[in-house]
N, C-alpha and C positions, 0 to 999 in steps of 0.2 A: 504493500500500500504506500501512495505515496500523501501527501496535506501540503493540501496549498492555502497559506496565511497569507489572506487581501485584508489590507489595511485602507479604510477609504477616510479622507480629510473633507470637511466642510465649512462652510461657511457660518460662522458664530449666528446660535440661534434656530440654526435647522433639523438637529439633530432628529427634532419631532417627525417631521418630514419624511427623512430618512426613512424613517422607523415606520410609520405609515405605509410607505408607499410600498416598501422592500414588504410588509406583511403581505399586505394584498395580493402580488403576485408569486408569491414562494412558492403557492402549489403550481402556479407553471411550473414553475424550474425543478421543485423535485418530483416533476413525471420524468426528468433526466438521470440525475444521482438527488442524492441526500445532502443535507446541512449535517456539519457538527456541533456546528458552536456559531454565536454570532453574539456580540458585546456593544456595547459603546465604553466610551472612556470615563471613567469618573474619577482616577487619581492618574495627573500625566498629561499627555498633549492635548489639549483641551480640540472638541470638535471634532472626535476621529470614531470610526466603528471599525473593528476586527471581526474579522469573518473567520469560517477552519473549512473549506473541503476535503474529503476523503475522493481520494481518488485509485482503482487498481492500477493503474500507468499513467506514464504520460501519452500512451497512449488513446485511451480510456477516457482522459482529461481532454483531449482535444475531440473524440466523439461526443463526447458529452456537449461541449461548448458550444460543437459548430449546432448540434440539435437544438439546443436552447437559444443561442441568437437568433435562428432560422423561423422562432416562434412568434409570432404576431405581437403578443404581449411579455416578452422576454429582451433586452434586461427592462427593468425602471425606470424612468423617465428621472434621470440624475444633474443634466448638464446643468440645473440651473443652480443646484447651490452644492455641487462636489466641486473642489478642490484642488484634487488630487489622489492619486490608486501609485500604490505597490502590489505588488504579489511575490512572494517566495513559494518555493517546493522545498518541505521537508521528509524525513525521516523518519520512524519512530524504530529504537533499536529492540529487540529480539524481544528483551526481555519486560518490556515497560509498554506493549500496545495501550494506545490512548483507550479512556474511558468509556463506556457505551453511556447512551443519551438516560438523562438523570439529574435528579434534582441535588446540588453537590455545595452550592453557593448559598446565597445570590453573591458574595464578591469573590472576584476570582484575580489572584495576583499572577500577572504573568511576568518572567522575567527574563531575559534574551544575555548569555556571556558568551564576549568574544574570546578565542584563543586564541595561540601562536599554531601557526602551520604546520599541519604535520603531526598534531598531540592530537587530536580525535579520538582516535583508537583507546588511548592510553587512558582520556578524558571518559571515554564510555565503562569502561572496565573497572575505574574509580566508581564508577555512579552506581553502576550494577552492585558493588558490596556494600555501598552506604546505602543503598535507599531503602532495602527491607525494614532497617530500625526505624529509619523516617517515619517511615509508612505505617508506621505503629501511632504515631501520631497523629497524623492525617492523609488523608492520599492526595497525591499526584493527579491531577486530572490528564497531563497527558507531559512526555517526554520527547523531544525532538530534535534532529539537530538536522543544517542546511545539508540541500542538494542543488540547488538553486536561488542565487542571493547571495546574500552575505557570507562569506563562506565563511568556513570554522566556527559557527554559532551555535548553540544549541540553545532552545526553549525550552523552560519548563514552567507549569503551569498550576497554580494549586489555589482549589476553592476551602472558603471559611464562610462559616455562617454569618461572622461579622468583623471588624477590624480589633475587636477584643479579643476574638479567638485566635487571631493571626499572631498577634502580642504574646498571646501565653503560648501557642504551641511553638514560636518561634523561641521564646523564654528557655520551652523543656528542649527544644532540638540544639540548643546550644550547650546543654548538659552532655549530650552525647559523645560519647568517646569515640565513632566514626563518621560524624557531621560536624561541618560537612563534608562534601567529598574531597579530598585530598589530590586539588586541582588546582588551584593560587597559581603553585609556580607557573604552569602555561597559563593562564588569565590575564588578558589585555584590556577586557572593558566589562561592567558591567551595568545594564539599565533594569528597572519596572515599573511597572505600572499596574492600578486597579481598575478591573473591569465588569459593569453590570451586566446581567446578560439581555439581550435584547426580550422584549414578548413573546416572539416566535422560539427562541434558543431550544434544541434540543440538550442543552446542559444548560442548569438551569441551578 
């Protein structure tokens, strides 16, 4: 499987909009594939929504697409208050397939670290022995790292009931004698943010 993370930018103010319009037609688009996840922003770049597709290839990813533009009512009438769109294709490694749809949140911290070139591997195999204890805490809604995009990245993704929970499990996960994962030395950047999840979200 492969997840494509579209991040779309708007215009202050319209998020409502957004959020509207993208309901309304989503059963078009998933007589194509499925939604994972869809957010807006609420701690972080102000005016942005995250989306997650699952996708079986990039193949897969381009049948789908060219059948849903081809739809009458596919995409949403966006041009007048987006932005701006990225998209990346990610990963999810062997061990850590993303979450099935669920009620997990509603805040969901997601967090993106860059590495140095080259450590991936090294990076994933760190995260594989730390996260069982993690996960005793709270779970991972979903673990990723790039295919396309940014490269040397990896996401990870974790819902809390509220920014109080976040507080305390991060409180005990700093107790832990193998959290977190033992990656620093290759780590060049790190960002987060918090994200609600939209109406429609099948994570939720």
């Amino acid at each position: 499987m492969i997840y494509e993370l579209r991040t779309y930018a708007f215009k202050p103010g319209t998020i409502p909009q957004w959020e509207e319009r993208l309901a309304a037609l989503l059963p078009v688009r998933e007589q194509f594939s499925k939604l994972l996840a869809c957010w807006r922003m609420e701690i972080g770049p102000m005016n942005q929504a995250v989306h997650i597709w699952p996708y079986e290839d990039l193949a897969h990813r381009t049948k789908v697409r060219e059948g849903a533009t081809n739809h009458p009512d596919w995409p949403p009438h966006l041009s007048d208050i987006c932005i701006g769109m990225e998209s990346e294709i990610y990963l999810a490694p062997p061990f850590k397939p993303p979450l099935p749809a669920g009620e997990y949140g509603p805040f969901y911290e997601l967090r993106r670290y860059r590495y140095q070139v080259g450590s991936m591997p090294t990076v994933l195999e760190r995260w594989a022995e730390s996260l069982p204890a993690r996960e005793k805490l709270s779970p991972v809604a979903a673990l990723l790292y790039s295919e396309i995009g940014p490269v040397n990245t990896l996401v990870h993704i974790w819902p809390y009931k509220d920014l109080n929970e976040r507080a305390r499990v991060r409180a005990e996960a700093g107790k832990l004698s193998n959290w977190p994962p033992r990656t620093r030395e290759f780590q060049i950047k790190q960002e987060n943010c918090i994200l609600l999840p939209a109406s429609f979200s099948p994570w939720r």
